[in-house]
N, C-alpha and C positions, 0 to 999 in steps of 0.2 A: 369537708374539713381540709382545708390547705397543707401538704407535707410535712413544712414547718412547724406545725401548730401541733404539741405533744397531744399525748391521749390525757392527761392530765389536766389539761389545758382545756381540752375540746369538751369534757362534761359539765364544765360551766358554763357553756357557752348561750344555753337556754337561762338561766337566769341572769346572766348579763343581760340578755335582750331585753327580758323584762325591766331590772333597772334602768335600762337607757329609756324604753318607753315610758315609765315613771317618772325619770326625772323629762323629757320633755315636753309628758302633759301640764308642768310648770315650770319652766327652766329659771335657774336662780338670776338674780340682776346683781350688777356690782352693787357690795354693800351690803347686801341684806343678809340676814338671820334666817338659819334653816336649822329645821332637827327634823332627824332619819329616826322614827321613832317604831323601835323593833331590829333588834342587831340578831338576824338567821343571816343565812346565805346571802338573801337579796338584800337585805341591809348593809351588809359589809361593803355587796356591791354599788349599793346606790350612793354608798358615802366617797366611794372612789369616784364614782359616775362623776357626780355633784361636784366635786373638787378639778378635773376633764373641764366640763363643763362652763364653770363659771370662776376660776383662781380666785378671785374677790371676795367671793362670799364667806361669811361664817359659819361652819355646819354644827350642829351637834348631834349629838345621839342620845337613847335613851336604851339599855341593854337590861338583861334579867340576872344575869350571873358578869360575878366580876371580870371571868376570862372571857368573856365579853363585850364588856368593857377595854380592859386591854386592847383585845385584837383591834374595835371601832378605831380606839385612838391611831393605831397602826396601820389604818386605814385610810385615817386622814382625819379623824373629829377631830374639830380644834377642842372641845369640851365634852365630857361623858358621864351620865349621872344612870344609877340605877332605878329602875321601876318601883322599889320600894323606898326610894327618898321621897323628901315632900317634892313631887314636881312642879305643884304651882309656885312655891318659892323660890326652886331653882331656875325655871325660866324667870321669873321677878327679877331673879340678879342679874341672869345673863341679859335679859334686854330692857333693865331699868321701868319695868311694868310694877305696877298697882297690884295686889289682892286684896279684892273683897269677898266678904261672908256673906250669903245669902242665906234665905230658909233652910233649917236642917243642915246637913253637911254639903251644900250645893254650895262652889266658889265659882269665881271668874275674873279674867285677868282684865283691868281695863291698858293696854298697851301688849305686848308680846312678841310674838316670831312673824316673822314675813309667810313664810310656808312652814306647813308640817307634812309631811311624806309616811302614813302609819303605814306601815308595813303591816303590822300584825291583824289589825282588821275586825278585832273584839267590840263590844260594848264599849267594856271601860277607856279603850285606847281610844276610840272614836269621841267618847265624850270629854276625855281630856285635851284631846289634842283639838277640837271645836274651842274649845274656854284657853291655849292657851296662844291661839292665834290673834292676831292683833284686827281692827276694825276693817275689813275688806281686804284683811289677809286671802290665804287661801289654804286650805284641807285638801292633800293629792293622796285620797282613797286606795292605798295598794291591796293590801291585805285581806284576804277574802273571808265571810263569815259566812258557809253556809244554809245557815239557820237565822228565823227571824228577830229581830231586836226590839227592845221597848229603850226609846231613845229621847231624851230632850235637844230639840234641833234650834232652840231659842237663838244663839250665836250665829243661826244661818240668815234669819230674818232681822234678829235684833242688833248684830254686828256686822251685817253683811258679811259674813264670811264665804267667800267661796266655795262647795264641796265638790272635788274633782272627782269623776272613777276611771280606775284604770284596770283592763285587763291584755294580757298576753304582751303580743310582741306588734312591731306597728312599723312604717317607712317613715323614715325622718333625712332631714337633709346636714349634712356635715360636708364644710368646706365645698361650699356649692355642688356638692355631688346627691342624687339621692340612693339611699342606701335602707337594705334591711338592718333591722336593729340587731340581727345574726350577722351580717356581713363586717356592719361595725365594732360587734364584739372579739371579733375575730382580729379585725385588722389593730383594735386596739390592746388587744392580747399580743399580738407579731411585735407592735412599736412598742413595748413595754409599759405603758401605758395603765393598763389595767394588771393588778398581781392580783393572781389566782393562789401561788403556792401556799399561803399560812391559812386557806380554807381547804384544802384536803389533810384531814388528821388523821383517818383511819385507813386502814385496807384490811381485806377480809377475805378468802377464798369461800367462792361460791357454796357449798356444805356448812357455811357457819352462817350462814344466813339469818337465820335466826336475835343471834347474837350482835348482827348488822344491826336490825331495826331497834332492836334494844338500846344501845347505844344510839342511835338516830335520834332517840324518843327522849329517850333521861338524857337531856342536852348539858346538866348539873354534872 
């Protein structure tokens, strides 16, 4: 960890890495429609990431509690909708997409997002975010489930949609240089670049540990 770089600073530095290797197993293009969909830590992060990354693009997010919300926007979403809204309608609006009703409560979007980046990695998140990418979009898998899923992958063959996975941290090249996705996190923590401060809320003395994870857990 470089001198400069506070202790504050430095314990993000591992999921920075991660969002940077997320956003460039699909990097955005000018123009296009994204949603960071899952606002924890690495959401926050990937929504900064993504905006580094590519100024052009659209992002959104999709968060569980409203001061989560907030924060994403603060982050940089241009638009932020909660988990519990209808999401097939709100991406409808945000990128002028179709919903159709299928059998039972099965929907799908004909039109939608360029990319969707799940961060959280569940069932439900993976099958929404499959239905509301658009025809050879693409799905950048972050979120890990580790336990097995009963899934309809119809939108992978019948939409072509793309399914990325991503894990950990990975060498990527920025400004013709190539760098660790730690080195980059770092350096773009130094140039201001990346704001960590509105994601440290708590502090704890070692003995209250307990009461850490507690709060870690009820994120509400």
């Amino acid at each position: 960890v470089p001198p400069l770089l506070a202790d504050e600073d430095a314990i993000l530095v591992e999921p920075c890495a991660v969002a940077i290797h997320a956003a460039w197993r699909r990097p955005p293009q000018p123009g296009e429609r994204v949603l960071v969909l899952g606002c924890g830590t690495i959401g926050f992060l990937l929504i900064q990431v993504l905006r580094i990354l590519q100024p052009a693009c659209e992002v959104y997010a999709v968060a569980e509690f409203p001061w989560q919300a907030e924060l994403a926007a603060a982050c940089g979403a241009h638009q932020v909708f909660l988990a519990r809204d209808d999401g097939y309608a709100r991406v409808a609006r945000l990128t002028g997409a179709t919903v159709h009703q299928g059998r039972g409560r099965n929907r799908m979007l004909l039109g939608g997002l360029d990319v969707v980046y799940d961060v959280v990695g569940a069932a439900a998140t993976l099958h929404n975010a499959l239905r509301w990418t658009r025809a050879r979009g693409t799905v950048v898998l972050v979120g890990v489930n580790l336990h097995r899923m009963a899934l309809d992958l119809t939108p992978v063959w019948y939409q072509e949609v793309d399914l990325l996975g991503v894990v950990g941290h990975d060498v990527v090249t920025w400004q013709s240089q190539s760098l660790s996705t730690f080195e980059l996190a770092m350096r773009w923590m130094q140039e201001g670049k990346l704001d960590t401060s509105s994601l440290l809320t708590h502090r704890f003395p070692l003995d209250a540990y307990r009461q850490a994870f507690s709060v870690a857990v009820e994120k509400d």
